[in-house]
C-alpha positions as CSV (number, residue, x, y, z in Angstrom):
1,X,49.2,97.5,76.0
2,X,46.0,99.2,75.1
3,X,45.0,98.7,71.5
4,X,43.1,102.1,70.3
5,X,40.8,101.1,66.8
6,X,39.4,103.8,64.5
7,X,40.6,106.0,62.0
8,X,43.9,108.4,61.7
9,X,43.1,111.6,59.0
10,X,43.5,114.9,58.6
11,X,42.1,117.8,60.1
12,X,41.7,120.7,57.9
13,X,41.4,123.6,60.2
14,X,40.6,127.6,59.4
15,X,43.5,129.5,60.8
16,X,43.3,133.2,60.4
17,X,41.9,132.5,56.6
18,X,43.8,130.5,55.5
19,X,43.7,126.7,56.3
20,X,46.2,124.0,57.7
21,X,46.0,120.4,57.9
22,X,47.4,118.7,61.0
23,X,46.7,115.4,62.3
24,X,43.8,114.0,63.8
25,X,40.7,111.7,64.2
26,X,39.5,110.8,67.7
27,X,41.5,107.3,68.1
28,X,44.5,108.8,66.7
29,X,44.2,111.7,68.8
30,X,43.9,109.1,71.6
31,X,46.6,107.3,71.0
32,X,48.9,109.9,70.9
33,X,47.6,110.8,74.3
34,X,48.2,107.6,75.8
35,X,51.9,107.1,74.0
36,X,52.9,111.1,75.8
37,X,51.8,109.8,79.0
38,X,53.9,106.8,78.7
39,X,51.3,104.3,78.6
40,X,51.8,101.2,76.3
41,X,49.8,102.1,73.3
42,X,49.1,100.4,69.8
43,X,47.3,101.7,67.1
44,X,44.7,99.4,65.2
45,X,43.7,101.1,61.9
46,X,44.3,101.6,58.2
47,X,46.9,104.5,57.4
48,X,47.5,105.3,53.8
49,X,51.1,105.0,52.2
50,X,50.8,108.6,50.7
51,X,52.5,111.0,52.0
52,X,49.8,112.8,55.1
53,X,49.9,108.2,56.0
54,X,53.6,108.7,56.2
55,X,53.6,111.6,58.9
56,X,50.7,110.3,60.7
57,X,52.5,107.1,61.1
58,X,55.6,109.2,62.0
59,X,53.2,111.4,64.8
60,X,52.1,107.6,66.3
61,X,56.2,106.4,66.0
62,X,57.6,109.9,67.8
63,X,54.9,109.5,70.0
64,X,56.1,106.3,71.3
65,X,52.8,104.3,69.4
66,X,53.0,101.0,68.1
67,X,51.5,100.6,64.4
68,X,52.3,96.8,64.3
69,X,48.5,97.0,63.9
70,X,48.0,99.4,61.5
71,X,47.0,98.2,58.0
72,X,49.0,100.5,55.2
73,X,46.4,100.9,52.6
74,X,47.0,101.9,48.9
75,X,43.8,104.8,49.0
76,X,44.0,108.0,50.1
77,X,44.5,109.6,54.0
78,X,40.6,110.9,54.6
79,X,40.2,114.0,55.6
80,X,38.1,116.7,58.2
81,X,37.4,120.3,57.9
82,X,36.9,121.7,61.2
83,X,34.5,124.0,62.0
84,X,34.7,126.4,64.9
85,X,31.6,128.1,66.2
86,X,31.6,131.5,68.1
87,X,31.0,129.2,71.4
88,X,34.7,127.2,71.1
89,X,32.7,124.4,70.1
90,X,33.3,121.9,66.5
91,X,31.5,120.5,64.0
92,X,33.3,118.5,61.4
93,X,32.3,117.6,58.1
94,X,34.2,114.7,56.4
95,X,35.7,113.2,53.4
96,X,36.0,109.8,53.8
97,X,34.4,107.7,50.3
98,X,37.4,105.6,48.8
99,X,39.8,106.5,51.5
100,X,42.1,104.4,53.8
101,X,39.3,104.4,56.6
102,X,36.9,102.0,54.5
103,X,40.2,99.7,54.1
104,X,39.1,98.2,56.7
105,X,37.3,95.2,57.7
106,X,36.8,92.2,59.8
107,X,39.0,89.8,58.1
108,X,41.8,92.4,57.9
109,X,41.7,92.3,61.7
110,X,45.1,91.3,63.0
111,X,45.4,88.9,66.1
112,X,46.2,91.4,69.4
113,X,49.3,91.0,70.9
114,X,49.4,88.9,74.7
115,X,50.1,92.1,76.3
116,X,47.2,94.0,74.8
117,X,45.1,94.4,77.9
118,X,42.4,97.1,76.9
119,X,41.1,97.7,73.4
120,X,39.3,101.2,73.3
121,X,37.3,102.2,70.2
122,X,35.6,105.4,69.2
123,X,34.3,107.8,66.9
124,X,33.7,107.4,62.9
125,X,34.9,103.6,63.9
126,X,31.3,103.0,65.8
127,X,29.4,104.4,63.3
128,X,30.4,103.8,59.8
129,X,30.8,100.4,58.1
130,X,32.6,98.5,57.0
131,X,34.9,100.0,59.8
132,X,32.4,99.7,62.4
133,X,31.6,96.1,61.8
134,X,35.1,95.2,62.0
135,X,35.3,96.9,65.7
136,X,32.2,95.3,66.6
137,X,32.9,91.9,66.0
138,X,36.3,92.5,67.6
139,X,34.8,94.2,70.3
140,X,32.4,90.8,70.6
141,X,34.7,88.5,70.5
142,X,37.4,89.6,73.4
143,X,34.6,91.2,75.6
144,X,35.2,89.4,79.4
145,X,39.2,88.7,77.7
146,X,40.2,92.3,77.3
147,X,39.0,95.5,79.0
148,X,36.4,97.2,76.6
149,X,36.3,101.3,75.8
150,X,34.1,103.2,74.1
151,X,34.3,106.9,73.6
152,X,31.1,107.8,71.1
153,X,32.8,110.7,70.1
154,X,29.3,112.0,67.9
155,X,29.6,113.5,64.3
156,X,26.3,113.9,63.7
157,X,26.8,115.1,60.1
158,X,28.1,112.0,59.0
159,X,26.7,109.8,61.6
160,X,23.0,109.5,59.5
161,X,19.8,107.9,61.6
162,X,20.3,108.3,64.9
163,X,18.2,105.5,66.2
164,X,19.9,102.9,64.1
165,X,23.4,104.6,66.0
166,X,22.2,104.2,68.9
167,X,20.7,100.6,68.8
168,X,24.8,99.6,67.5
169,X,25.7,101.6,70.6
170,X,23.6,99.8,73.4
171,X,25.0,96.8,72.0
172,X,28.1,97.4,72.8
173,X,27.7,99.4,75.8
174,X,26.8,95.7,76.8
175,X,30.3,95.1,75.8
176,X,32.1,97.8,77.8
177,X,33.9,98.5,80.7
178,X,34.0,102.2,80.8
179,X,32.0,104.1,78.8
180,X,33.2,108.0,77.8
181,X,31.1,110.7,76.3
182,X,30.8,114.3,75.8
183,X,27.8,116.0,76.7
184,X,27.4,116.8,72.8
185,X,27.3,112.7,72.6
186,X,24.6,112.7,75.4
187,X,22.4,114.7,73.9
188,X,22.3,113.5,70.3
189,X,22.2,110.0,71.8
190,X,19.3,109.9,74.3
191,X,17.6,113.7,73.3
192,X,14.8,112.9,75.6
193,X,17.0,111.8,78.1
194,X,17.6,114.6,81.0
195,X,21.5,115.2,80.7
196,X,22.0,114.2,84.7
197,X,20.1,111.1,84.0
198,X,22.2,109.8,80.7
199,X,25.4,108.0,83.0
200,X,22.6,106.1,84.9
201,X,21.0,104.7,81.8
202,X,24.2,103.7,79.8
203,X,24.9,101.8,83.2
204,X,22.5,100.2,83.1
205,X,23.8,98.2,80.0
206,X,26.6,96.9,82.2
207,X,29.7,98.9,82.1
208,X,31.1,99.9,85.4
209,X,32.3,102.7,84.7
210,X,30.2,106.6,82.6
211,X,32.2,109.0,82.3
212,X,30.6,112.3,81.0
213,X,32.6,115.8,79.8
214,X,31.4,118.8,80.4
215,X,33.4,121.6,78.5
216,X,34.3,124.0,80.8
217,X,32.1,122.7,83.7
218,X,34.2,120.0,84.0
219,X,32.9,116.0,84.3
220,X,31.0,113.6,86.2
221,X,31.8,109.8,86.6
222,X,29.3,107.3,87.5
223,X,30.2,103.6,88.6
224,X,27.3,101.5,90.4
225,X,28.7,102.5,93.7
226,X,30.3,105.9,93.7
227,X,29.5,109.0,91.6
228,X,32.1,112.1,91.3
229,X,31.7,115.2,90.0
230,X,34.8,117.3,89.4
231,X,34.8,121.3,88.4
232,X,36.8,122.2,85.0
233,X,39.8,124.1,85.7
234,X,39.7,127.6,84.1
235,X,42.3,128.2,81.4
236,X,43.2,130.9,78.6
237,X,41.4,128.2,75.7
238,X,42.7,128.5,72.3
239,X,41.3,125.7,70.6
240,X,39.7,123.2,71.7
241,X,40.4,120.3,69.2
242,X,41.2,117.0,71.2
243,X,40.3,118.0,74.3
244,X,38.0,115.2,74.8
245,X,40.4,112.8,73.7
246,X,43.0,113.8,76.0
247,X,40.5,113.0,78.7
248,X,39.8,109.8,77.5
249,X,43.9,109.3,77.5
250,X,44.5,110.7,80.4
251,X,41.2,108.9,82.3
252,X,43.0,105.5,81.5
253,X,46.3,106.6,82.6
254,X,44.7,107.0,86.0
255,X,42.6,104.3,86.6
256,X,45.7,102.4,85.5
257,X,45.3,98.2,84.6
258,X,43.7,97.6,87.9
259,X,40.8,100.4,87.4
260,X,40.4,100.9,90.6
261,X,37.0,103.0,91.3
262,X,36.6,103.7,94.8
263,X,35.2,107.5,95.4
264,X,38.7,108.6,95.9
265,X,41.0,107.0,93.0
266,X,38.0,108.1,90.7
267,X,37.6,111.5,91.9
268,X,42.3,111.4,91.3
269,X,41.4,110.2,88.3
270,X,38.7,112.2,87.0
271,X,40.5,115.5,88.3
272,X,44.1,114.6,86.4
273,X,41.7,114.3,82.8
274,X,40.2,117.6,83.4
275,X,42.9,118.6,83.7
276,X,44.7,117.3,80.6
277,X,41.5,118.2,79.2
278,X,42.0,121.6,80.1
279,X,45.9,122.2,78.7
280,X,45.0,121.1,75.7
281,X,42.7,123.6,75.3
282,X,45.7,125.8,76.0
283,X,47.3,124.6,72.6
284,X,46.7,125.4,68.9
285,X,45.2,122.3,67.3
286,X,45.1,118.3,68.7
287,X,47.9,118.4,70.7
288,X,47.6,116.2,73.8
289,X,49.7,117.0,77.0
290,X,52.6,115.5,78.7
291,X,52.3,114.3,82.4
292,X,54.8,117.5,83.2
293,X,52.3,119.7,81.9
294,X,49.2,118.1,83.8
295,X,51.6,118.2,86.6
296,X,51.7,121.6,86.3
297,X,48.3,123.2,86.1
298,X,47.3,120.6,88.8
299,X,49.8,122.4,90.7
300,X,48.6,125.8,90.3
301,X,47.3,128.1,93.2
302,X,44.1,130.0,93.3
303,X,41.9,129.3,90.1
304,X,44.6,127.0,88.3
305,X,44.5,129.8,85.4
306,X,47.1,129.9,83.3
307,X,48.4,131.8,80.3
308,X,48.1,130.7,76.8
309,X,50.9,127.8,75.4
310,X,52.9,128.6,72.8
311,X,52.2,125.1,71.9
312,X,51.1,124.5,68.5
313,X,50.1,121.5,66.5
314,X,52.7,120.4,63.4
315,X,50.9,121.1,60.3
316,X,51.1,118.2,57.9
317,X,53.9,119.7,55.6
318,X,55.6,117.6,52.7
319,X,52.2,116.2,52.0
């Protein structure tokens, strides 16, 4: 099993003027990856008991999630409004103060399951506390136990001083195993860094595996041995929402419990989560792909385009 921490909210998006609220929060989102491509998943988090907790943990069930973990907390779901910028690109802004997310700390921590073999953390659950302190001394004590992912995931409006961020992050980059960013994350990490140059530093803390998205350009992935560098695959995008966390899903699917990262099974891998990258950009809202559908475009001729989906994410109704 891989145990994904962080947070499960709700995304409140602008859709032709008016707004929707569907499901989401990077971990969540991840999750839900992992459980459609059939990969033993658990989800470690608080999820309130009102009624947006009760889909979300419904969304985790259908997708084939286990919330064993999850901690049902009395306060409120917290919530996101997304905001879309003329490039395709987000920026969130959050409400989070006396919500389920801060229900969370290190001495609500469950024990993992035997089975859990890989914990992956990410997003609001690195950066704010008393979440983030939780994660981190989980994170500290099954380092060398349990394979160790981290997926910055960057919200910079809610993230505050970046230098204290990015002294927690180097600490556990010392952690990790394989390390997963956006180029967005890159660049609001190490600004004076040269984006080409960022994989190399964070390996430097030890992981052995950086894996850096692109948007549309696709990703590179840096071990000490090998480097790839695979192409994005060109698609109609419709929203780009989860896209990165699909990666991240479908990255682990590939490398599989034995992680193998030879130049070959990387570039494998690294190809099939541009491409799930890329489908999901093909749907309205976080909706991560099945292996059929990754199957599919990977199949393609020519280009790989392909036509919008009809796929839409469920809005959060009966909330």
């Amino acid at each position: 099993m891989i145990v994904v921490g962080g947070e499960a909210l709700v995304d409140l998006v602008d859709d032709r003027g008016s707004r929707r609220a569907i499901a989401g929060g990077g971990p969540f989102n991840t999750a839900v990856a992992l459980g459609r491509l059939d990969v033993s998943v658990g989800f470690l988090g608080a999820v309130s008991r009102d009624a947006y907790g009760e889909i979300l943990i419904r969304l985790l069930l259908d997708a084939g999630v286990d919330t064993s973990l999850a901690r049902r907390s009395e306060l409120p779901t917290p919530q996101a409004t997304v905001h879309r910028s003329d490039d395709g690109r987000n920026a969130y802004t959050f409400s989070l103060g006396a919500t389920a997310f801060t229900d969370f700390s290190a001495d609500l921590v469950p024990p993992l399951p035997e089975s859990a073999w890989a914990i992956h953390v990410g997003t609001l659950a690195l950066a704010i506390d008393p979440p983030a302190g939780a994660y981190e001394a989980l994170l500290d004590r099954e380092a060398g136990q349990r394979r160790i992912i981290l997926d910055p995931n960057v919200r910079p409006a809610i993230f505050g001083d970046a230098d204290a961020y990015r002294r927690r992050f180097e600490r556990l980059a010392r952690l990790a195993d394989i390390v997963k960013l956006s180029d967005d994350d890159a660049a609001w990490i190490y600004p004076n860094v040269p984006l080409g140059d960022v994989p190399e530093a964070i390996l430097d803390f030890g992981p052995r595996l950086v894996a850096l998205t692109r948007g549309p350009s696709g990703a590179v992935a840096r071990s000490r041995a090998v480097a790839v560098d695979v192409p994005g695959m060109p698609v109609h995008v419709t929203d780009t929402v989860g896209a990165g966390d699909s990666f991240g899903a479908a990255l682990i699917a590939a490398l599989g419990r034995e992680c193998e990262i030879d130049e070959a099974a990387l570039r494998r891998a690294v190809g099939y989560a541009v491409a799930a990258s890329a489908v999901t950009c093909t749907h309205t809202g976080a909706v991560p792909p099945t292996r059929d559908e990754i199957d599919a475009l990977l199949a393609t001729t020519g280009d790989g385009r392909r036509v919008a989906s009809e796929t839409t994410a469920e809005p959060l109704t009966g909330a």
